[in-house]
C-alpha beads as a LAMMPS data file, in Angstrom:
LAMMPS data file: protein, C-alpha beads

276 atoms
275 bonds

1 atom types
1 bond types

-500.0 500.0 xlo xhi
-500.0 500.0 ylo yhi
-500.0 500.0 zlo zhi

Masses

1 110.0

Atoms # bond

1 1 1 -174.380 143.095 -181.286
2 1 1 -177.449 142.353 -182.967
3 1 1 -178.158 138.964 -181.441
4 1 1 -181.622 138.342 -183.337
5 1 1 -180.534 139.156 -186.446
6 1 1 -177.402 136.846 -185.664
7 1 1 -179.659 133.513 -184.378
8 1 1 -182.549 134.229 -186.736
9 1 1 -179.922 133.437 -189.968
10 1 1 -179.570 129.634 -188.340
11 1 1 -182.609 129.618 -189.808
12 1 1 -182.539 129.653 -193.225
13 1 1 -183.536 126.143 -193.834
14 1 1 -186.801 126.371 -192.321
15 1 1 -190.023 127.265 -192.958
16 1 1 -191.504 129.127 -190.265
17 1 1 -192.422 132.255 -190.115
18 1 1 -190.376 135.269 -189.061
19 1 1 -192.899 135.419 -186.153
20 1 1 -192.394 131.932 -185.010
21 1 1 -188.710 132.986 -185.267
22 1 1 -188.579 135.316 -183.536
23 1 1 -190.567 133.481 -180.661
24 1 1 -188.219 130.658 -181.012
25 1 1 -185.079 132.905 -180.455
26 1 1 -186.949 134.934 -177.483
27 1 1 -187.549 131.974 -175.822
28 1 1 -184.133 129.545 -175.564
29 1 1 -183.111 133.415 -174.671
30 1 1 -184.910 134.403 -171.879
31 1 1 -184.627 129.924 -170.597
32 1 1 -180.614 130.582 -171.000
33 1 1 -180.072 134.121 -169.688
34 1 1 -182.927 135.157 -167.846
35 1 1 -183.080 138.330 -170.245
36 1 1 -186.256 139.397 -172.228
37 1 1 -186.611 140.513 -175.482
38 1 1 -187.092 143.963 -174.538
39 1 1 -183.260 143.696 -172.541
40 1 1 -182.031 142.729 -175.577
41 1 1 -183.622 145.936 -177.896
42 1 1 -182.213 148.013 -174.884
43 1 1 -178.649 146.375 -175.519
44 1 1 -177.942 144.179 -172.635
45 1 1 -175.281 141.718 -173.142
46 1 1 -174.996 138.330 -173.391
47 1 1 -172.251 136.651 -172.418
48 1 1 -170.020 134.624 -175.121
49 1 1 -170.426 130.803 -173.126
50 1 1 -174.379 131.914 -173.524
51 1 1 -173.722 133.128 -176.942
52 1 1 -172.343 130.053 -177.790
53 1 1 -174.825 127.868 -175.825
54 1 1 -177.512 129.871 -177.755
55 1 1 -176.043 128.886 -180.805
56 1 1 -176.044 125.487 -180.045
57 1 1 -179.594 124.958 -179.164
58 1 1 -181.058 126.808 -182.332
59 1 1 -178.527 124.730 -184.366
60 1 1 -180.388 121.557 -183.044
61 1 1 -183.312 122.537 -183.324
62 1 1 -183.325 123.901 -186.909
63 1 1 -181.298 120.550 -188.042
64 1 1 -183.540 117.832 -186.139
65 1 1 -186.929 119.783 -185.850
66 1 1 -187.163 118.369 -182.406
67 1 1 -188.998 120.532 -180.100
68 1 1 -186.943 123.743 -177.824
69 1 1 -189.029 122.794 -174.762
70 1 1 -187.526 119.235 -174.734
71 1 1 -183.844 120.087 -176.129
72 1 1 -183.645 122.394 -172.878
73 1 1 -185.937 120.333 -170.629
74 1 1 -188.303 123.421 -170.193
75 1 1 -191.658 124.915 -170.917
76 1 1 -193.654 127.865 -169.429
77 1 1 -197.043 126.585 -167.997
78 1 1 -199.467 129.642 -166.609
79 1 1 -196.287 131.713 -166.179
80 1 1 -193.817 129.163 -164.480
81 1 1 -191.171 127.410 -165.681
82 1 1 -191.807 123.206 -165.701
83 1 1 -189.094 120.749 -166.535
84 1 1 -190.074 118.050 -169.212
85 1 1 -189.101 115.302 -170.812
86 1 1 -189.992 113.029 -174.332
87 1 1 -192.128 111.048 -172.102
88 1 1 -194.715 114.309 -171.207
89 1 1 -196.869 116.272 -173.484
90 1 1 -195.180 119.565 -173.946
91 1 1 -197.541 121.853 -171.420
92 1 1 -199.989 124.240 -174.219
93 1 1 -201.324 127.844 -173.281
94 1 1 -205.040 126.092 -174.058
95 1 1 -204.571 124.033 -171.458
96 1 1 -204.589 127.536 -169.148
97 1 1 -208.398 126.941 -169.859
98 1 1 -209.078 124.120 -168.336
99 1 1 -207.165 124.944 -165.091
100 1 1 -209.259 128.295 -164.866
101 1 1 -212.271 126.665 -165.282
102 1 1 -211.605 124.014 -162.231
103 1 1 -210.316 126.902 -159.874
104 1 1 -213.856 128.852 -160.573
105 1 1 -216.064 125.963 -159.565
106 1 1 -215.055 126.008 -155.570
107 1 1 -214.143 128.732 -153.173
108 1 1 -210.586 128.896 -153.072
109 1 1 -210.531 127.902 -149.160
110 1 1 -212.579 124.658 -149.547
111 1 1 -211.467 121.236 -148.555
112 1 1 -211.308 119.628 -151.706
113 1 1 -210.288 116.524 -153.670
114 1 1 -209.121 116.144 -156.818
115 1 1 -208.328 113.672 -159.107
116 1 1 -205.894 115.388 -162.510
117 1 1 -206.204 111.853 -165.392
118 1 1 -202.877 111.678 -167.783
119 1 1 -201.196 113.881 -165.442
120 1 1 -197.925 114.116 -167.815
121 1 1 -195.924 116.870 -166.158
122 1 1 -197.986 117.400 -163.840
123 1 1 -198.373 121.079 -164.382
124 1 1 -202.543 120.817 -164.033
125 1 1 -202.592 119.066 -160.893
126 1 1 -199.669 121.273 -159.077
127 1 1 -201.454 124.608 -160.551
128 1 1 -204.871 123.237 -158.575
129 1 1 -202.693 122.561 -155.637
130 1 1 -201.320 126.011 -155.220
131 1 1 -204.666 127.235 -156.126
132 1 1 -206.676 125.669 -153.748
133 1 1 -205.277 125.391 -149.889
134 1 1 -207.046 122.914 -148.936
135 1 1 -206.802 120.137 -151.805
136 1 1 -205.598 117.075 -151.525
137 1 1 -204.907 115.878 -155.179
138 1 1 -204.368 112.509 -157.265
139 1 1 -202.477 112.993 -160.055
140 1 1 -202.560 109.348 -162.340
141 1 1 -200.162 108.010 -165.454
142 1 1 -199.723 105.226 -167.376
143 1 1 -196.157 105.995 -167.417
144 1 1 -193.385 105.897 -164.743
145 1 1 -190.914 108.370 -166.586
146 1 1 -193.921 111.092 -167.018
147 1 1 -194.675 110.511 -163.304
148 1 1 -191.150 110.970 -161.820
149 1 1 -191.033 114.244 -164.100
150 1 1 -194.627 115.339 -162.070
151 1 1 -192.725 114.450 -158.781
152 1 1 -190.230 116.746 -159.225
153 1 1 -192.393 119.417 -160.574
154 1 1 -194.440 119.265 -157.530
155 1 1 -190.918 119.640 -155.322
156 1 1 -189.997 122.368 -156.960
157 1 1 -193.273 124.173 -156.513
158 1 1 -192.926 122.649 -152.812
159 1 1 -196.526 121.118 -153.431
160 1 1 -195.635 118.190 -153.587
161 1 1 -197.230 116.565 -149.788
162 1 1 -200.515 117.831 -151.240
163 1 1 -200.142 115.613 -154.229
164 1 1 -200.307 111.342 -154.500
165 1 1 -199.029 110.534 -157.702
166 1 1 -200.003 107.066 -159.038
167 1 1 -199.335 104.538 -162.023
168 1 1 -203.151 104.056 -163.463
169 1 1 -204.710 103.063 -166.779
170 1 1 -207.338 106.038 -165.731
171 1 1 -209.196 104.671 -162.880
172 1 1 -207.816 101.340 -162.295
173 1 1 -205.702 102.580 -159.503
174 1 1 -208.356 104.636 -158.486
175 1 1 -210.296 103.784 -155.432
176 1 1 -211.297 107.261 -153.781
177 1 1 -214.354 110.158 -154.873
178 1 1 -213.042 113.367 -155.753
179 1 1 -214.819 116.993 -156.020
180 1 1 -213.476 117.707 -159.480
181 1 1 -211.654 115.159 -161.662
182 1 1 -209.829 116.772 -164.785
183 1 1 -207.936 115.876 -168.000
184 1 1 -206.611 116.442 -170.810
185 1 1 -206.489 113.154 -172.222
186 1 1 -205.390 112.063 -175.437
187 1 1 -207.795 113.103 -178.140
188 1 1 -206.307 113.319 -182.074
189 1 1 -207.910 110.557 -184.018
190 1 1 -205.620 108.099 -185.404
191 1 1 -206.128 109.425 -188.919
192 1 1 -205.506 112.883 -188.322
193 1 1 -201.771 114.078 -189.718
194 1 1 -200.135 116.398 -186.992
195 1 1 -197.115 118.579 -187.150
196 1 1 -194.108 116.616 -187.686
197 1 1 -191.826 117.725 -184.508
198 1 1 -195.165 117.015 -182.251
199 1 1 -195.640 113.575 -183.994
200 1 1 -191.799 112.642 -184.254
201 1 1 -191.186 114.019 -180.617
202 1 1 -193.958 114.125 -178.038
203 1 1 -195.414 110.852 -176.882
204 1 1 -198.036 108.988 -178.851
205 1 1 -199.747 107.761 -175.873
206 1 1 -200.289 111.256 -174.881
207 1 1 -201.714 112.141 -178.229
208 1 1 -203.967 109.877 -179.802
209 1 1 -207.202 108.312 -179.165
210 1 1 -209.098 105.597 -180.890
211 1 1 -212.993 106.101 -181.657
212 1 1 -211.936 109.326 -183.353
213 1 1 -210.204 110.816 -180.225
214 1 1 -213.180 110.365 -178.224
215 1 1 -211.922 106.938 -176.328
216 1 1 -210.955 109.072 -173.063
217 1 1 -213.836 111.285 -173.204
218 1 1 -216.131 108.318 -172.908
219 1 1 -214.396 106.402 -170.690
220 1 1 -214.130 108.801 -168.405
221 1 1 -217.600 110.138 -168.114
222 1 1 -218.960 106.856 -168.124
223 1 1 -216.563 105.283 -165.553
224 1 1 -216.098 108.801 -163.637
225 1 1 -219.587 108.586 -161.904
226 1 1 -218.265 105.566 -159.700
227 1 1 -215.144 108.192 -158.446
228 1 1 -217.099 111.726 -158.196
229 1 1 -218.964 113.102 -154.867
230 1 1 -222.155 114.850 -155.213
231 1 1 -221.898 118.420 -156.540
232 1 1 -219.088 117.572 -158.039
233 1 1 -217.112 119.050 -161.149
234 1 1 -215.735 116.732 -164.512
235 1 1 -213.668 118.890 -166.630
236 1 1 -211.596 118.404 -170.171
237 1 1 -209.705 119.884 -172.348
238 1 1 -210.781 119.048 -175.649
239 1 1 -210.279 119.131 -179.912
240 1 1 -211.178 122.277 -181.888
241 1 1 -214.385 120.355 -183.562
242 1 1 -215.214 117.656 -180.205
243 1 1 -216.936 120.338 -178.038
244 1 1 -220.641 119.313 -178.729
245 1 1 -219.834 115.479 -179.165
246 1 1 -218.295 115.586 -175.267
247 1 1 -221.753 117.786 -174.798
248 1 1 -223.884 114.716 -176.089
249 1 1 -221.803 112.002 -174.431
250 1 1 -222.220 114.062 -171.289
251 1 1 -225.677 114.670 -171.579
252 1 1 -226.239 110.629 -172.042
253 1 1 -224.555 109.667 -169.346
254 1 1 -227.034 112.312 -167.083
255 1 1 -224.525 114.861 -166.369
256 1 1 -225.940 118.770 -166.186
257 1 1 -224.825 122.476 -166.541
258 1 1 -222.819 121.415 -169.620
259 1 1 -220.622 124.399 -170.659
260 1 1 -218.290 125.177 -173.301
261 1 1 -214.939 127.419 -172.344
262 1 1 -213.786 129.324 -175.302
263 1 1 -210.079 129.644 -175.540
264 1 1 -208.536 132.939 -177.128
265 1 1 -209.436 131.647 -180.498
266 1 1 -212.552 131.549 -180.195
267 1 1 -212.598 127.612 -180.429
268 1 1 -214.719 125.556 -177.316
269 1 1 -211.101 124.072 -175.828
270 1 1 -213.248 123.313 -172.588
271 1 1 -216.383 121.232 -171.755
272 1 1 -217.567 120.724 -168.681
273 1 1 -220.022 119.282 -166.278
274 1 1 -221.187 118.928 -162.721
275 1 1 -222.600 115.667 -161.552
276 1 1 -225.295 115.546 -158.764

Bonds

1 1 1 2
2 1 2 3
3 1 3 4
4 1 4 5
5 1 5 6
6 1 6 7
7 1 7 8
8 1 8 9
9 1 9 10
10 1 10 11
11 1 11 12
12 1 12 13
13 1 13 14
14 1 14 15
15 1 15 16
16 1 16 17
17 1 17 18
18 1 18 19
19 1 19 20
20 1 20 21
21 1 21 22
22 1 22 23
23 1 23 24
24 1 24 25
25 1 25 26
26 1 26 27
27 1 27 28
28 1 28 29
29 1 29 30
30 1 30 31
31 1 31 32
32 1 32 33
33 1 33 34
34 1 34 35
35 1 35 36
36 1 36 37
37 1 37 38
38 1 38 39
39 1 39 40
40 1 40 41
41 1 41 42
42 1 42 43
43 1 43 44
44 1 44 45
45 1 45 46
46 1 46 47
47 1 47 48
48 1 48 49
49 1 49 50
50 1 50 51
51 1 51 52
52 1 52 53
53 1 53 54
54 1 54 55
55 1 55 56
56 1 56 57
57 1 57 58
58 1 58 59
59 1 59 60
60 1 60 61
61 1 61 62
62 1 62 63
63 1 63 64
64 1 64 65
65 1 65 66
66 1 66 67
67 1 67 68
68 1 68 69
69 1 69 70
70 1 70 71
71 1 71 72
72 1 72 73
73 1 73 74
74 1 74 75
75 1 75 76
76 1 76 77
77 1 77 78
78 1 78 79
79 1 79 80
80 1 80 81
81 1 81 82
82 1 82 83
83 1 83 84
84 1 84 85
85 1 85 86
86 1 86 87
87 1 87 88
88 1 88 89
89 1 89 90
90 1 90 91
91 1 91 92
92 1 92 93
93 1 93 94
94 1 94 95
95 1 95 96
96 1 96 97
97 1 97 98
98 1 98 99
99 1 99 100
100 1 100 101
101 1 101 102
102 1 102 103
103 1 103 104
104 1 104 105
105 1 105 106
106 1 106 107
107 1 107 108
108 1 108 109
109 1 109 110
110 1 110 111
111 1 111 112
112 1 112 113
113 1 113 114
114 1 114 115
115 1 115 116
116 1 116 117
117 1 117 118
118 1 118 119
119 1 119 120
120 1 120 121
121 1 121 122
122 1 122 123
123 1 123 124
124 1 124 125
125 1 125 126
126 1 126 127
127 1 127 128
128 1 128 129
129 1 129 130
130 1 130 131
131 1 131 132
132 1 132 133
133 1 133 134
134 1 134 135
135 1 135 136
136 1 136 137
137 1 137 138
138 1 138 139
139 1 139 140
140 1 140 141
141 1 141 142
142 1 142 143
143 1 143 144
144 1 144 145
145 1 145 146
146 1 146 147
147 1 147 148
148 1 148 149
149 1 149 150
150 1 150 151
151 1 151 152
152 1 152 153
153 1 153 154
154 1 154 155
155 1 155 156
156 1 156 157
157 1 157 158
158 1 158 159
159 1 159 160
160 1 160 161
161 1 161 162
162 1 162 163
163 1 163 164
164 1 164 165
165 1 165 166
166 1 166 167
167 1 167 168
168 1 168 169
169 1 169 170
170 1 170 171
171 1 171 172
172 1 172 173
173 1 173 174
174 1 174 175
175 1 175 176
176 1 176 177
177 1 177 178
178 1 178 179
179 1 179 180
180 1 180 181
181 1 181 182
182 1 182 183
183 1 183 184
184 1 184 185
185 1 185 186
186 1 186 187
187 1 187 188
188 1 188 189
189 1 189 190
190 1 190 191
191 1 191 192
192 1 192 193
193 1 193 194
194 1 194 195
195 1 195 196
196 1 196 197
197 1 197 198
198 1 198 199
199 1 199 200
200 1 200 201
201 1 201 202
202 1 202 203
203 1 203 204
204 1 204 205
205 1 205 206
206 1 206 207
207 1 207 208
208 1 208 209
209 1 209 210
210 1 210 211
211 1 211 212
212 1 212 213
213 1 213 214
214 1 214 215
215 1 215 216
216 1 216 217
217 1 217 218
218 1 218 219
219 1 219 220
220 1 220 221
221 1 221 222
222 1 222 223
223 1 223 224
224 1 224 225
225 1 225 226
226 1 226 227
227 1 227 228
228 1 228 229
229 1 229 230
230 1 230 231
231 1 231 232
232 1 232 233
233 1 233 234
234 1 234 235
235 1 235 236
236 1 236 237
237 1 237 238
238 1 238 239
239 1 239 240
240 1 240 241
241 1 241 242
242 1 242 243
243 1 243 244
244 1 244 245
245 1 245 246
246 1 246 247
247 1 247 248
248 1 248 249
249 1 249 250
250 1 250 251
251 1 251 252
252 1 252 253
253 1 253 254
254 1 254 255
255 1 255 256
256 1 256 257
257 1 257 258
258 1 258 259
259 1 259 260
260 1 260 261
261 1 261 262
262 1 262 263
263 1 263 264
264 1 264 265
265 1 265 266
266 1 266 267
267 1 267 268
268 1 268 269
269 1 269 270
270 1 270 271
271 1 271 272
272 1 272 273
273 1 273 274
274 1 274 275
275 1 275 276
């Protein structure tokens, strides 16, 4: 049977591309049955409950827009699989950036702290943890439902004693020094008109910032030298055009060895900076 061909005509009142399709279709796929596009080109089956399951999902999706990660409660992250919910930011490949850059900055054996702001899923603070053997991470959230969601992340990637996960409005909760601190933090200015299924599905508190989407970024530099050791690392994921403003605020606030991390576009995703 020519599945694609079958799940890609649910789609006719769309419209994305065939590409985005096609990615769509590989995806709730390989979530479902555990088979890759290239099992399916070699004609592996799939079962008719799948089939019908399948079905189901695209249906949904074409007819409410709302998101395939959250319809099946899934998302790849870095090459796992991490559950989510409408109450976490769907984990983004760009956000790969930012973990690579914080598991460069130490050797991969040191005792470390770390604190991950707007945790969401968790997935940055549990890829640090497996990363680094020795951390001993905060992960922070203004929301309980995100949190829980983090928690059981971090169980099923049996990281989860390495991990204190916390209720804070950024630092209030806060009242250790870390090594690195990290976040992706909400950064779309208010005015800036999104995709609909991110803006009608994914969390607004996760999103958007006020001071065109540079709230966070100044907060947490400015606040951030009261919780950072010396030698220590600040790190965040950031808009396509913010790259040089973060720079600036960093440079006022007397952090050095600002650096930009390009993502696969070609677009400064990351900006970071140690503080001495």
């Amino acid at each position: 049977m020519n599945y694609k061909q079958k799940y890609k005509n649910l789609y006719q009142a769309t419209s994305l591309s065939d590409y985005d399709i096609s990615s769509e279709i590989d995806f709730v796929i390989e979530m479902l049955t555990g088979l890759s596009s290239t099992d399916i080109l070699l004609g592996k089956e799939i079962s008719s409950a799948d089939d019908i399951k399948i079905s189901e999902i695209l249906k949904e999706r074409v007819s409410t827009n709302r998101p395939l990660q959250q319809i099946l409660g899934k998302a790849y992250f870095a090459g796992n699989i991490y559950s989510v919910n409408k109450y976490t930011l769907i984990p983004r490949p760009e956000t790969e950036f930012l973990v690579e850059k914080c598991k460069q900055e130490f050797p991969k054996d040191k005792i470390i702290k770390i604190l991950d702001i707007g945790t969401g899923s968790g997935c940055i603070a549990i890829e640090l943890a497996k990363y680094y053997t020795n951390a001993k991470v905060t992960a922070v959230d203004i929301c309980q439902e995100a949190v829980d969601k983090a928690i059981e992340n971090a169980r099923n990637f049996c990281v989860l004693p390495k991990i204190n996960f916390l209720i804070s409005n950024v630092f209030s909760n806060v009242q250790e020094s870390f090594d690195i601190i990290v976040s992706n933090p909400p950064y779309i200015p208010f005015s800036t008109k999104i995709q609909n299924d991110v803006y009608d599905y994914e969390p607004h508190t996760a999103l958007f910032a006020e001071d065109e989407g540079l709230f966070f970024y100044k907060k947490i530099i400015t606040e951030g030298k009261n919780f950072l050791n010396k030698n220590s690392l600040l790190a965040f994921e950031v808009g396509f055009n913010q790259g040089h403003d973060v720079a600036e605020i960093f440079k006022q606030n007397g952090y050095v060895n600002i650096l930009f991390t390009q993502d696969c576009d070609s677009i400064n995703r990351v900006v970071s900076a140690n503080y001495l």
